[in-house]
C-alpha positions as CSV (number, residue, x, y, z in Angstrom):
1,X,11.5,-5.6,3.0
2,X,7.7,-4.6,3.2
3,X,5.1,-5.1,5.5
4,X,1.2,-4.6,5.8
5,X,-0.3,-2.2,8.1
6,X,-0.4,-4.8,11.2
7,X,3.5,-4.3,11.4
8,X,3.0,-1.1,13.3
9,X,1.4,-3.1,15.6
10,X,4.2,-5.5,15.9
11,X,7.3,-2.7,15.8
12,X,7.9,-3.1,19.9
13,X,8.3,-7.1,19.6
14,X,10.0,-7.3,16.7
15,X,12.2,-5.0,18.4
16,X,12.5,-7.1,21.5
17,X,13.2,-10.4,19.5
18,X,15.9,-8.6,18.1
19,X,17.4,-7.4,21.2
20,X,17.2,-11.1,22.5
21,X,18.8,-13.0,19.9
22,X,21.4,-10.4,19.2
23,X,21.8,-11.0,22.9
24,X,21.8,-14.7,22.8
25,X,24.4,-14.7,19.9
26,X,26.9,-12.7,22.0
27,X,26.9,-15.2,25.0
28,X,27.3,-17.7,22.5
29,X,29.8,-15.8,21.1
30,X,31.6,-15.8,24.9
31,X,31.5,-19.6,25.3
32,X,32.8,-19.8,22.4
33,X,35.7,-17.5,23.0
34,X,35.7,-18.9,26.4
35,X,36.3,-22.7,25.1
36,X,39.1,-21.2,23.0
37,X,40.6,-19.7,25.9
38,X,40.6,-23.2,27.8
39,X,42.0,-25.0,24.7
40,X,44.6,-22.2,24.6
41,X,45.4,-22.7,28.4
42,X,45.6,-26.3,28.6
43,X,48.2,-26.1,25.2
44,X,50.2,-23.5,27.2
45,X,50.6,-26.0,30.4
46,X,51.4,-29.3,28.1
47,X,54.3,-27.3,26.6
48,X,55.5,-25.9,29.2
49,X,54.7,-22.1,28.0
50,X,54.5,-19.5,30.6
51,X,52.4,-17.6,28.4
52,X,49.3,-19.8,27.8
53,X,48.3,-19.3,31.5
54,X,48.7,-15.6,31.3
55,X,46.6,-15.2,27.8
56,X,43.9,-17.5,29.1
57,X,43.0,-15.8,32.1
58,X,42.7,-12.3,29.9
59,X,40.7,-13.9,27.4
60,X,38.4,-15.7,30.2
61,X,37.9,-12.5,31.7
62,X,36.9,-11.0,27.9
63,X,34.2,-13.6,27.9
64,X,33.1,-12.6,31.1
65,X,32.6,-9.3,30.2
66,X,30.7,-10.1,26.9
67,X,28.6,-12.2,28.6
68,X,27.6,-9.2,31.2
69,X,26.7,-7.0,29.2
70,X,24.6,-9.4,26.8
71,X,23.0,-10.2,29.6
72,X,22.7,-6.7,31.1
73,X,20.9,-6.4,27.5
74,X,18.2,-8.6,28.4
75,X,17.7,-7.3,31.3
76,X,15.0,-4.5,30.6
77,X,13.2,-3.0,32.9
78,X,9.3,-4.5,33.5
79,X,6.1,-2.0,32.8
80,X,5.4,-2.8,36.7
81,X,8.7,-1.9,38.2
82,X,9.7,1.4,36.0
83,X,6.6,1.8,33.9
84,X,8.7,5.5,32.9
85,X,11.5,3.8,31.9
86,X,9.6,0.8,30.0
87,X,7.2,3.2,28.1
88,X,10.3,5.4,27.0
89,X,11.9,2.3,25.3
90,X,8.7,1.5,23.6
91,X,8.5,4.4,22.1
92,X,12.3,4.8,20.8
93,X,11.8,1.0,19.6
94,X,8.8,2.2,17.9
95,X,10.4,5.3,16.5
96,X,13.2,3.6,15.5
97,X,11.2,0.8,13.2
98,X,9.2,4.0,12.1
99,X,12.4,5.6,10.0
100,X,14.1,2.2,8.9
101,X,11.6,0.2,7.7
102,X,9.0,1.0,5.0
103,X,5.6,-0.3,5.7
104,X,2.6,-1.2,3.1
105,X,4.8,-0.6,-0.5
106,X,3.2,-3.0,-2.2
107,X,-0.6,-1.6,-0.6
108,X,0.4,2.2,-1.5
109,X,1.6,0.5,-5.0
110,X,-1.7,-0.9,-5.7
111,X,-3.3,2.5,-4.4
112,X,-1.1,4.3,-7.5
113,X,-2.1,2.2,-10.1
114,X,-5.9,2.2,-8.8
115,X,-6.5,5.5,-8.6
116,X,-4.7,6.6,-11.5
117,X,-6.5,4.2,-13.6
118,X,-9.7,5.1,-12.0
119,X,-9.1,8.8,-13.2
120,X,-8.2,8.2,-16.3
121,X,-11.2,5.8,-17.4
122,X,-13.0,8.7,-15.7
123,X,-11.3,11.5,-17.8
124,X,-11.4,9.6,-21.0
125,X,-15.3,8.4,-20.4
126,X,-16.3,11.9,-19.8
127,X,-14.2,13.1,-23.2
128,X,-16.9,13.6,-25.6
129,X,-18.5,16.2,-23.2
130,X,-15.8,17.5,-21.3
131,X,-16.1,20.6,-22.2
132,X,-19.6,21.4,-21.4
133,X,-18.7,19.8,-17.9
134,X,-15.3,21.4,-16.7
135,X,-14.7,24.0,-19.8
136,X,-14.8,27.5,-19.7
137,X,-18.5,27.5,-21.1
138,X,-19.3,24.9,-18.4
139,X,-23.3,25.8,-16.4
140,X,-21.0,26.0,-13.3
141,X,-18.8,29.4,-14.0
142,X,-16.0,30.6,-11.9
143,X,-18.1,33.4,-10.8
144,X,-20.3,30.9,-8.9
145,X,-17.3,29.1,-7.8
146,X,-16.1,31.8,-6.6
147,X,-19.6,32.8,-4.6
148,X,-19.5,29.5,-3.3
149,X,-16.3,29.8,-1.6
150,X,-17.2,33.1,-0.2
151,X,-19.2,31.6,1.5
152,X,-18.8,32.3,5.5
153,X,-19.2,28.6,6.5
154,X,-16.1,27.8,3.8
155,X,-13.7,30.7,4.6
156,X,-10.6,27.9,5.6
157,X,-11.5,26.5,2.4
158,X,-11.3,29.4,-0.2
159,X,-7.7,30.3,1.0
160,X,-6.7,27.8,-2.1
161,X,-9.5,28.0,-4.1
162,X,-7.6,29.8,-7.0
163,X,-6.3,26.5,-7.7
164,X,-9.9,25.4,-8.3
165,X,-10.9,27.6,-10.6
166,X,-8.2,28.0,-12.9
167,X,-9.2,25.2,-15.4
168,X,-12.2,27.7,-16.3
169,X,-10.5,30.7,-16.9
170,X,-7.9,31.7,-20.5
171,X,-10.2,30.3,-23.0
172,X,-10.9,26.9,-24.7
173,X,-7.3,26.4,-25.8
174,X,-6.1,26.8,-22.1
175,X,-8.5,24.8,-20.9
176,X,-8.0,21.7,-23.7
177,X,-4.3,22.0,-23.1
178,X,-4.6,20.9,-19.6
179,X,-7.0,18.4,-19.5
180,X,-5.0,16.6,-21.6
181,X,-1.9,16.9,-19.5
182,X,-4.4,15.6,-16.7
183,X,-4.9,12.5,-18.7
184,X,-1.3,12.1,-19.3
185,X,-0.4,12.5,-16.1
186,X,-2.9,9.8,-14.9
187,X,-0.8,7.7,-17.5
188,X,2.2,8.2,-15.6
189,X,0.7,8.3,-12.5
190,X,-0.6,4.4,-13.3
191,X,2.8,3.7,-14.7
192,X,5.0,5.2,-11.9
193,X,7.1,7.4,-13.8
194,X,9.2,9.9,-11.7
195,X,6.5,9.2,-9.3
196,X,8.0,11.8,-6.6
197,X,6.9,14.6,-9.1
198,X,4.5,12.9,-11.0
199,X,2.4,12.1,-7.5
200,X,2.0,15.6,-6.3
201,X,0.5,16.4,-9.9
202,X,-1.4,13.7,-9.7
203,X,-3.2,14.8,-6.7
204,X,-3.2,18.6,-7.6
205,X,-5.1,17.6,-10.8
206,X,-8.1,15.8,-8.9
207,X,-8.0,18.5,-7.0
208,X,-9.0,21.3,-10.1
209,X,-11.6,18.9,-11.5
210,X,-13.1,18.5,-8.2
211,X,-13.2,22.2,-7.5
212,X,-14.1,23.4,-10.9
213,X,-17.7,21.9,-10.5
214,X,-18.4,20.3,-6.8
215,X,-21.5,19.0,-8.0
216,X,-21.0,16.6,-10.4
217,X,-19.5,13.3,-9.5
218,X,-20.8,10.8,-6.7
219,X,-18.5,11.3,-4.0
220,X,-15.5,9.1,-5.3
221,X,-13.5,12.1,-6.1
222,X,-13.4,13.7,-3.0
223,X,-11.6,10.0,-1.5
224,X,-9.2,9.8,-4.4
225,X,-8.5,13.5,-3.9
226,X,-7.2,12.6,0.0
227,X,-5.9,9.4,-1.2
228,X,-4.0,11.1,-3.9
229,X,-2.5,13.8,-1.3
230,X,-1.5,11.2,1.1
231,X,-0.1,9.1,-1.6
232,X,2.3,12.1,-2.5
233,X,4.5,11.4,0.6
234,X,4.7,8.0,0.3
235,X,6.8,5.8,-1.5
236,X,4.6,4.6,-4.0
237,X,6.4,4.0,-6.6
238,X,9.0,1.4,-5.0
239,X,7.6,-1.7,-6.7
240,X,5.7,-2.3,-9.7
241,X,6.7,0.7,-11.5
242,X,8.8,2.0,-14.4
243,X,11.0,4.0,-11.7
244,X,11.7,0.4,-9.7
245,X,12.3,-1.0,-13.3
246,X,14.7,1.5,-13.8
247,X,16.6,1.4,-10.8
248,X,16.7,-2.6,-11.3
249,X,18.1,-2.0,-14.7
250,X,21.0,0.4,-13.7
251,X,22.0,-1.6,-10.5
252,X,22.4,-4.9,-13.0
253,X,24.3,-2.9,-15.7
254,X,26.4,-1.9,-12.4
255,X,27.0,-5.3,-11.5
256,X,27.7,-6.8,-15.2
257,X,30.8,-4.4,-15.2
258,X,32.1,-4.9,-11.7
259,X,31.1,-1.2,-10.7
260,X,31.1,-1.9,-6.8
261,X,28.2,-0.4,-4.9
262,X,28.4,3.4,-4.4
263,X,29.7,3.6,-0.6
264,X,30.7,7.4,0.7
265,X,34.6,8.3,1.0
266,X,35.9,7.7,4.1
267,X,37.1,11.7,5.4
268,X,35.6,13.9,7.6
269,X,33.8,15.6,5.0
270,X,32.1,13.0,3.2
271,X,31.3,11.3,6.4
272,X,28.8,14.4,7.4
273,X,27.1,14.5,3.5
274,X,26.6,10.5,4.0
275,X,25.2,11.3,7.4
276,X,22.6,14.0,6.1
277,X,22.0,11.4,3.5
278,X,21.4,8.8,6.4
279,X,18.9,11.5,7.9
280,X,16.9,12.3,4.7
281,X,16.4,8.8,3.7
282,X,15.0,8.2,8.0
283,X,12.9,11.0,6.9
284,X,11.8,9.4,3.6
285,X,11.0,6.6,5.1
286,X,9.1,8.5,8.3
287,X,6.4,9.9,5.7
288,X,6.0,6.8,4.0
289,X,4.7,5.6,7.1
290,X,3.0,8.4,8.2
291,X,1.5,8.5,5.1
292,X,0.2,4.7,5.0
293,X,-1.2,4.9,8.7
294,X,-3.2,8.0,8.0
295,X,-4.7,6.2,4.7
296,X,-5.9,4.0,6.9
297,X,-7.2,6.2,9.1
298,X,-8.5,7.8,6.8
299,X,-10.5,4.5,5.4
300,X,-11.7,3.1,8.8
301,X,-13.3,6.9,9.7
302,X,-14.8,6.5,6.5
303,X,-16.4,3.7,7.3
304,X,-17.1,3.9,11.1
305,X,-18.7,7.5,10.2
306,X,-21.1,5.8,7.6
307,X,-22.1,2.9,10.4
308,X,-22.9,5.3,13.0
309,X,-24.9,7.5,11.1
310,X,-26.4,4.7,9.7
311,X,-27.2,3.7,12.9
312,X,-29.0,6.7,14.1
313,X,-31.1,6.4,11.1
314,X,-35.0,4.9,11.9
315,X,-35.0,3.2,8.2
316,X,-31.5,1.5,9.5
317,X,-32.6,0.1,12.3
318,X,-35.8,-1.2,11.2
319,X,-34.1,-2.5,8.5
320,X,-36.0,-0.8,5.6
321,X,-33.2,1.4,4.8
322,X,-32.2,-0.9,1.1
323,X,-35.9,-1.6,0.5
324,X,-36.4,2.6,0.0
325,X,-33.2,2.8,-1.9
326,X,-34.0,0.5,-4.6
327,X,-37.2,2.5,-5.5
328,X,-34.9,6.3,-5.7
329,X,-35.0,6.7,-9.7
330,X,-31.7,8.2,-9.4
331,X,-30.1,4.8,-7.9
332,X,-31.6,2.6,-10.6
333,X,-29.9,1.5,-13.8
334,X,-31.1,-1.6,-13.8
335,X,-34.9,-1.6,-12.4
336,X,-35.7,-5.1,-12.8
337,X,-32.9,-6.2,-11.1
338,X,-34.0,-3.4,-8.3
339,X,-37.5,-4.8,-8.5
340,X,-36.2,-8.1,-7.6
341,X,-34.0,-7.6,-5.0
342,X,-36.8,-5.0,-3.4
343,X,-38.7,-8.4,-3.4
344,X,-36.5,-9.8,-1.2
345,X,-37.5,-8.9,2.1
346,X,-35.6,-10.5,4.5
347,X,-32.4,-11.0,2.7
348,X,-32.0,-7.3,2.3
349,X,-33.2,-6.2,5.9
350,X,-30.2,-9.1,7.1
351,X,-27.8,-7.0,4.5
352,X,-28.8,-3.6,6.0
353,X,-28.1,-5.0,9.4
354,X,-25.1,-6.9,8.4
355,X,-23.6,-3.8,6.4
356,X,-24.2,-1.6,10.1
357,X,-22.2,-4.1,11.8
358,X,-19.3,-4.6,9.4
359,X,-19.0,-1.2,8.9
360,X,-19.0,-0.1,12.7
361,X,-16.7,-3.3,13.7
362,X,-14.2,-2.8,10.8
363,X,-12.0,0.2,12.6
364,X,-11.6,-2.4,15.5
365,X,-10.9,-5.5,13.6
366,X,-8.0,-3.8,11.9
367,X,-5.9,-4.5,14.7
368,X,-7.2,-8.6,14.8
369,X,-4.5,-10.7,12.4
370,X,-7.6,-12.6,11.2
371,X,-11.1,-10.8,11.7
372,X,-9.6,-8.0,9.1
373,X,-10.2,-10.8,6.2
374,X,-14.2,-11.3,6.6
375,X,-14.9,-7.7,7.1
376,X,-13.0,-7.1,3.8
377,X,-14.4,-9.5,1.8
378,X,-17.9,-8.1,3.4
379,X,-17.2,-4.3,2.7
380,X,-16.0,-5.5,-1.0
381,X,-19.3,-7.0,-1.6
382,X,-20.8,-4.3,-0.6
383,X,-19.3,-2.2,-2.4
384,X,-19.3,-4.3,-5.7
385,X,-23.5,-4.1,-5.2
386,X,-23.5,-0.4,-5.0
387,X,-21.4,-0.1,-8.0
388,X,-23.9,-2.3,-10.2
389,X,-27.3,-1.7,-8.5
390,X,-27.1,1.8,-7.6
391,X,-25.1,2.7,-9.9
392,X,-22.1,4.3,-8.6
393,X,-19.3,2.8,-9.9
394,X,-16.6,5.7,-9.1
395,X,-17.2,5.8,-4.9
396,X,-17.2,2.0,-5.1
397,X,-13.9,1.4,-6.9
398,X,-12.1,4.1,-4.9
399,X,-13.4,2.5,-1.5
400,X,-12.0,-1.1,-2.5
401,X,-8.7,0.5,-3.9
402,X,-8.5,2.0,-0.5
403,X,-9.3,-1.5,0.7
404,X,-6.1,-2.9,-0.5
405,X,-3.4,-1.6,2.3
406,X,-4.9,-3.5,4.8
407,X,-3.7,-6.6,3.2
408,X,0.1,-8.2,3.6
409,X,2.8,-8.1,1.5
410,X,2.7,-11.5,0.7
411,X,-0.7,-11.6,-0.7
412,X,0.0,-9.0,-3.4
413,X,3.3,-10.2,-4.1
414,X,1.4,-13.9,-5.2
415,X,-0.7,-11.5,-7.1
416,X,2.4,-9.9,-9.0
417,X,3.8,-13.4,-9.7
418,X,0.4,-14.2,-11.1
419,X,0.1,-11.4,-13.4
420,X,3.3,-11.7,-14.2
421,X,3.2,-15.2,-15.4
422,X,0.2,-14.3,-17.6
423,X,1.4,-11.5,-19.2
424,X,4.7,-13.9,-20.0
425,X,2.5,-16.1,-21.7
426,X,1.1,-13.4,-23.8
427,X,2.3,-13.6,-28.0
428,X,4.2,-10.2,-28.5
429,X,4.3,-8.9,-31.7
430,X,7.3,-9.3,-33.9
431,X,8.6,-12.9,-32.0
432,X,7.6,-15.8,-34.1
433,X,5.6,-18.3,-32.5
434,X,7.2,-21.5,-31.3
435,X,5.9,-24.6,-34.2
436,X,3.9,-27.0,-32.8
437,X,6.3,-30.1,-31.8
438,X,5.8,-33.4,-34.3
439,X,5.9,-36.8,-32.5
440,X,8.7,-38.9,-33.5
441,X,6.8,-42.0,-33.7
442,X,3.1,-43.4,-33.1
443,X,3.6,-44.2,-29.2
444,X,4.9,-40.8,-29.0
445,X,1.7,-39.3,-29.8
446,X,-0.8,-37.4,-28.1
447,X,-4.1,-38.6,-29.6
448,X,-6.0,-40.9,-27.6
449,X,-5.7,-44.3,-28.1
450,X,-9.1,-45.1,-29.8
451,X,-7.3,-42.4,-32.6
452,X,-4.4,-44.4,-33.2
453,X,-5.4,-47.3,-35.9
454,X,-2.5,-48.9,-35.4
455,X,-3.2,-50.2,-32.0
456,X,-5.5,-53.1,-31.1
457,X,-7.5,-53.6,-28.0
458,X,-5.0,-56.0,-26.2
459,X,-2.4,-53.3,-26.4
């Protein structure tokens, strides 16, 4: 079972609900045992059984135990009286929850097939010039690469900057061989094929191409380049991909031939490989986590760093700030639609305020079950307007695929039974399409009534 982000959040409660009604079910497990025990006593006296009063007070005392210690579980100790005590439980619940349940697959899902569509509409829209951008001929040469990672302000950078510039070194045949093994990567990467492996190329391909000329996208790379590291400990690939689709598949052919579930011998030796397999799947599931709360972490410094710089600004707080950005000529591929929204005063001097706000607020409304949902929807249409108006279509698609792990489970899942029922409906090729049906008689048809000859007006 998956969860959104919020469910960190929630671990120490869910936790204690759990405690509780396991808790509850035992001492209703004790009166029940309990009720036995009296039918079982009473039975014993009617017939005259020595033995029924004997048994009965045994199993009246087993209750009594069970019912001790279930309540001894409820018991816990308050924050006020052993605040020690109290904060270490939190923290064992909360580690606990951490290695056994996976948070956010559907959100890191979505993330997988964003970005690796995103990269490869990039890849194959910059195809026709590729090689006078990233190629071994490119303006930027590995030489200046190289000076620029020399540089003394970069020195913890350049310790893996021969990464970076190997896409512009061993010739035009090198180079066209990998870029497109990027693009099929991307593929699978969007398809979730072996997505373990297929992840950590993923993200050590944006990597090259953003190192091999820093200076030539608008900023989107460098998030999908974190993205794509963090997504390469997660568990991305759990839903909605061809490795899910596989594993469905197998389990079914399993259960069609009775093949019982695979379950670890029961001997000594076994017992210790099923427990390191016990301890690597905890671990699995650890960096899953890790990995989704440090996406967004990542997303809400993104966006509380851009408020508060925003804020310092003089343009910002005047409320200027848009007016001067629709008149850059570098932020206008569409200038009558800059023109008129220049025109507009007051509306955009409310948006520059408004997009401050959002932007500061959003790392705090995270943790609100329902504030989240406006600051999204705000942050999205912001986003959506920078894309078309300035321009920057990369930087705006990667910060709303980020976007999407802040929203539950059940919101994509009605999503994948959306899509799903669409692309059912779709004709596939090679399936002859149903005939239309013929109606049996005249009252059986779907014409209208002023179609149908036959009938007069006082039918």
């Amino acid at each position: 079972m998956t969860s959104d982000v919020n469910d960190t959040t929630d671990m120490a409660n869910a936790a204690d609900t759990t405690d509780t009604t396991d808790a509850a079910d035992a001492i209703a497990g004790a009166d029940g045992a309990y009720a036995a025990d009296g039918n079982g006593n009473g039975n014993g006296n009617g017939n005259g059984n020595g033995n029924g009063n004997g048994n009965g007070d045994a199993a009246a005392a087993t209750a009594a135990a069970v019912v001790a210690v279930a309540m001894a579980a409820v018991r816990r100790p308050s924050a006020r009286d052993q605040p020690l005590v109290w904060l270490a439980q939190k923290i064992g619940q909360s580690v606990t929850r951490l290695t056994t349940h996976a948070i956010a697959l559907y959100g890191t899902a979505v993330l997988r097939i964003g970005y690796g569509s995103l990269y490869l509409i990039f890849l194959l829209h910059e195809y026709p010039k590729h090689e006078s951008l990233w190629g071994p001929n490119a303006p930027w040469t590995p030489a200046l690469n190289q000076q620029f990672a020399n540089d003394p302000g970069l020195d913890w950078f350049a310790v893996d900057r021969w990464w970076y510039t190997f896409l512009g070194h061993g010739g035009n045949v090198w180079f066209q061989f990998w870029y497109h093994a990027a693009i099929l990567i991307c593929l699978l990467m969007l398809l979730g094929w072996r997505t373990r492996a297929t992840s950590v190329c993923f993200a050590l391909t944006i990597m090259a191409f953003t190192g091999r000329d820093v200076f030539l996208t608008d900023g989107g790379d460098n998030i999908m380049g974190l993205m794509a590291i963090y997504l390469a400990f997660s568990r991305c690939g759990a839903v909605w991909s061809l490795d899910s689709r596989r594993k469905r598949r197998q389990a079914d052919k399993r259960r069609a031939r009775g093949i019982p579930e695979f379950t670890w011998p029961d001997s000594p030796g076994w017992q210790a490989v099923a427990e390191l397999d016990r301890t690597r799947e905890e671990i699995v599931t650890f960096l899953h986590n890790a990995a989704v709360l440090v996406i967004a972490a990542q997303t809400c410094v993104v966006y509380a760093a851009a408020g508060l710089y925003k804020s310092q600004g003089s343009y910002w707080q005047n409320g200027t700030a848009l007016y001067y950005t629709l008149h850059l000529d570098w932020f206008r591929p569409w200038p009558g639609l800059s023109n008129f929204m220049a025109g507009q005063s007051v509306t955009i001097a409310i948006v520059a305020y408004l997009t401050v706000f959002v932007q500061i607020a959003f790392p705090f409304a995270v943790f609100s079950k329902w504030l989240k949902y406006p600051c999204l929807v705000a942050l999205i249409g912001m986003h959506f307007s920078i894309a078309v108006v300035m321009g920057l279509p990369l930087f705006s698609a990667a910060m709303m695929v980020g976007d999407a792990v802040f929203l539950p489970e059940g919101v994509w899942r009605w999503v994948g039974r959306k899509v799903g029922t669409g692309v059912a409906r779709l004709p596939r090729p090679g399936l002859p399409r149903p005939a239309p049906s013929t109606p049996r008689s005249p009252e059986a048809s779907v014409l209208p009534r002023q179609a149908q000859p036959h009938k007069s007006a006082s039918h």
